[in-house]
Wavefront OBJ file of the C-alpha trace (Angstrom):
o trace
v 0.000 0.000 0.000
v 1.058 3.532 -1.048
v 1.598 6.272 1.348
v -0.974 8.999 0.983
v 0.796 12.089 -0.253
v 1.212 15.365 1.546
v -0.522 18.300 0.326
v 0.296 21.709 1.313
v -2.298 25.029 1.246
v -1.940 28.895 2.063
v -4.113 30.371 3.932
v -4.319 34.406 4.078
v -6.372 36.850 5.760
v -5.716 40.623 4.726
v -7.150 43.478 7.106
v -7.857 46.751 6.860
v -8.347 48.607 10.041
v -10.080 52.632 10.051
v -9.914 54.750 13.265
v -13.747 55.719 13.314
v -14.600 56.983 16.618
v -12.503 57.869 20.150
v -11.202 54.243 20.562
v -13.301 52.537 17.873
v -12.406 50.766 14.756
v -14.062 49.332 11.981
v -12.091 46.447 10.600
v -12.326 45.190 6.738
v -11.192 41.870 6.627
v -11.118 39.742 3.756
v -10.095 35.954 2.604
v -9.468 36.254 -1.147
v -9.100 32.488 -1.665
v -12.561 32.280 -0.162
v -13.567 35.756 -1.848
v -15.101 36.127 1.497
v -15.123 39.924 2.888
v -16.340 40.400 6.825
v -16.649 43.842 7.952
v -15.576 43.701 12.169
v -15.633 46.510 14.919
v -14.210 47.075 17.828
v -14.010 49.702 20.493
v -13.281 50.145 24.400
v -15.456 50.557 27.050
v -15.756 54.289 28.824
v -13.154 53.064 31.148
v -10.308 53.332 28.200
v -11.542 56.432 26.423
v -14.190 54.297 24.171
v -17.720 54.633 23.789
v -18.241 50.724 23.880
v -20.516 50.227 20.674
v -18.464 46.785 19.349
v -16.688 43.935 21.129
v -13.101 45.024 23.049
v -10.285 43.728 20.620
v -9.523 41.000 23.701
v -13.516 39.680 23.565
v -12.649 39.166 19.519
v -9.483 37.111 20.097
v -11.183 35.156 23.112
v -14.302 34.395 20.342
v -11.386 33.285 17.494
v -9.353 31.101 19.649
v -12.612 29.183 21.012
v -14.211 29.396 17.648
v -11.073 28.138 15.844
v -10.503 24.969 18.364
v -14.666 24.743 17.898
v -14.837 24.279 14.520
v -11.571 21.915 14.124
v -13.231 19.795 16.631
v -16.232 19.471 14.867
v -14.251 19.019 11.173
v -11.940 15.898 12.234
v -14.628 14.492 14.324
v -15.837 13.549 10.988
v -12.656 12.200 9.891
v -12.030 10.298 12.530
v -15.298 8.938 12.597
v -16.217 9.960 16.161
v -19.877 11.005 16.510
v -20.781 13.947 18.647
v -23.751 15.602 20.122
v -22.473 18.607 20.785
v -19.061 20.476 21.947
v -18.646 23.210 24.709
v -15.156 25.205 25.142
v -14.572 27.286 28.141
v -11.757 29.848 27.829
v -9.672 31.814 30.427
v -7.218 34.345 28.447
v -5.592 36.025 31.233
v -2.735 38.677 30.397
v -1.118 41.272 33.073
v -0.109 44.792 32.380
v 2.251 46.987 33.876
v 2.473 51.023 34.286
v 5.217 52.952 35.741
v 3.312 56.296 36.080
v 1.723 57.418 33.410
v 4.125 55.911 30.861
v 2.459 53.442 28.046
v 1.364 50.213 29.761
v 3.263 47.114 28.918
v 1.443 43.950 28.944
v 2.011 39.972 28.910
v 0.114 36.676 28.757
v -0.146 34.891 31.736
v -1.705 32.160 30.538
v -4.682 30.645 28.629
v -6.848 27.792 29.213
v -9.100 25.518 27.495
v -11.668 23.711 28.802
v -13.399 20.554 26.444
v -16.705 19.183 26.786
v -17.087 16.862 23.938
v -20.886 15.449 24.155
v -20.008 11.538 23.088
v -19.912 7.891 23.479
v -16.328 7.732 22.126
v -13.937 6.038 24.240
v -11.108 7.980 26.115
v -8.384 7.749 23.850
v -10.339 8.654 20.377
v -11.323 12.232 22.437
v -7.937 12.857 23.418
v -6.541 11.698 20.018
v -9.646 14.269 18.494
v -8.324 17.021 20.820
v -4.542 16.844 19.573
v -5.233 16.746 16.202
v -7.616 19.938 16.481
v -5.095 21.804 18.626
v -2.959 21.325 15.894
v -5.015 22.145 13.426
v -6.423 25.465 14.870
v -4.336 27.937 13.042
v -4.375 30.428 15.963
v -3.401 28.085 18.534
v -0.840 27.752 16.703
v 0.143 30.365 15.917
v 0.405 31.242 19.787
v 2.170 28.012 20.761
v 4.945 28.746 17.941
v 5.161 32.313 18.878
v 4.756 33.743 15.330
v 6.640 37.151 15.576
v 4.546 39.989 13.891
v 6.123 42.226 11.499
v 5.646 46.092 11.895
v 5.913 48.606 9.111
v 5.675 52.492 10.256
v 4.904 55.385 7.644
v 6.899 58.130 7.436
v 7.030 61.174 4.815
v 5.135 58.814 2.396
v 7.767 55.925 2.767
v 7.273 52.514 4.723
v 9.866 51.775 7.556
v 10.492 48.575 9.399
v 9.617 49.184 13.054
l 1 2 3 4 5 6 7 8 9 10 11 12 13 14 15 16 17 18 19 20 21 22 23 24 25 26 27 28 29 30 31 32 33 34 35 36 37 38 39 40 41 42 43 44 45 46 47 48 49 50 51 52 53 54 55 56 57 58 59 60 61 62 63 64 65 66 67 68 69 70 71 72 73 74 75 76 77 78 79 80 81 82 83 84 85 86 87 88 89 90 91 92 93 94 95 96 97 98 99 100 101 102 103 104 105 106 107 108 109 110 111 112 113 114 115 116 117 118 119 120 121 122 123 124 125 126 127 128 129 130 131 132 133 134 135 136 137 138 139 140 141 142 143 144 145 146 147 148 149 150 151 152 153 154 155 156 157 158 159 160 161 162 163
């Protein structure tokens, strides 16, 4: 018997982020493979300067981490022919931030947590063997666990800097 052969895809978001209000932005993102387009918001509560009239940018990663982990769940359940009733994912993102008077805040995560409920009869080992393969294949877990470093450009006189 043959060994099945690897395949390899891309997958790209692009973004396009517009100050719109004190601490509010409307996001444009879109998935040209998918010619999908998603228009997003977000803004801070009163607390920060915001108004609070869309999701905190933190609420929005919390939703795409669970959501990402959700839906891989649900996709190689049916490849590895478990049946499911349902899935719940509780998630604790906790970060900590530090001031030194009124300088910028620095910030860092603490840590984040998981918690599966997969609704089935499967045995043990096929629900851990379903969780590993969807941590791996939730692109923003991993992106955290391989610590994907994030490119800056900065605009200056019309000209794009590394920063």
């Amino acid at each position: 018997m043959t060994e099945p052969t690897a395949k390899t895809f891309d997958v790209i978001f692009e973004g396009t982020g517009i100050a719109t209000g004190k601490m509010r932005n409307d996001i444009s993102v879109e998935w040209p493979m998918m010619k999908e387009r998603f228009e997003l918001a977000t803004d801070e509560g009163p607390f920060h300067g915001g108004d609070g009239t869309a999701p905190p940018p933190l609420a929005l990663f919390t939703a795409a981490l669970t959501g990402c982990l959700m839906t891989q769940i649900r996709a190689f359940a049916k490849r590895l022919d478990i049946e499911m009733r349902g899935v719940e994912v509780k998630a604790r993102l906790h970060w900590k931030g530090e001031q030194i008077g009124n300088d910028p805040y620095v910030t860092d995560p603490v840590s984040f947590s998981l918690d599966v409920d997969v609704n089935s009869d499967a045995p043990p080992e096929k629900l851990r063997e379903l969780l590993d393969c969807s941590k791996k294949g939730c692109f923003i877990e991993q992106s955290l666990a391989k610590g994907v470093v994030v490119a800056h450009r900065l605009k200056l006189n019309n000209d794009w800097y590394d920063a």
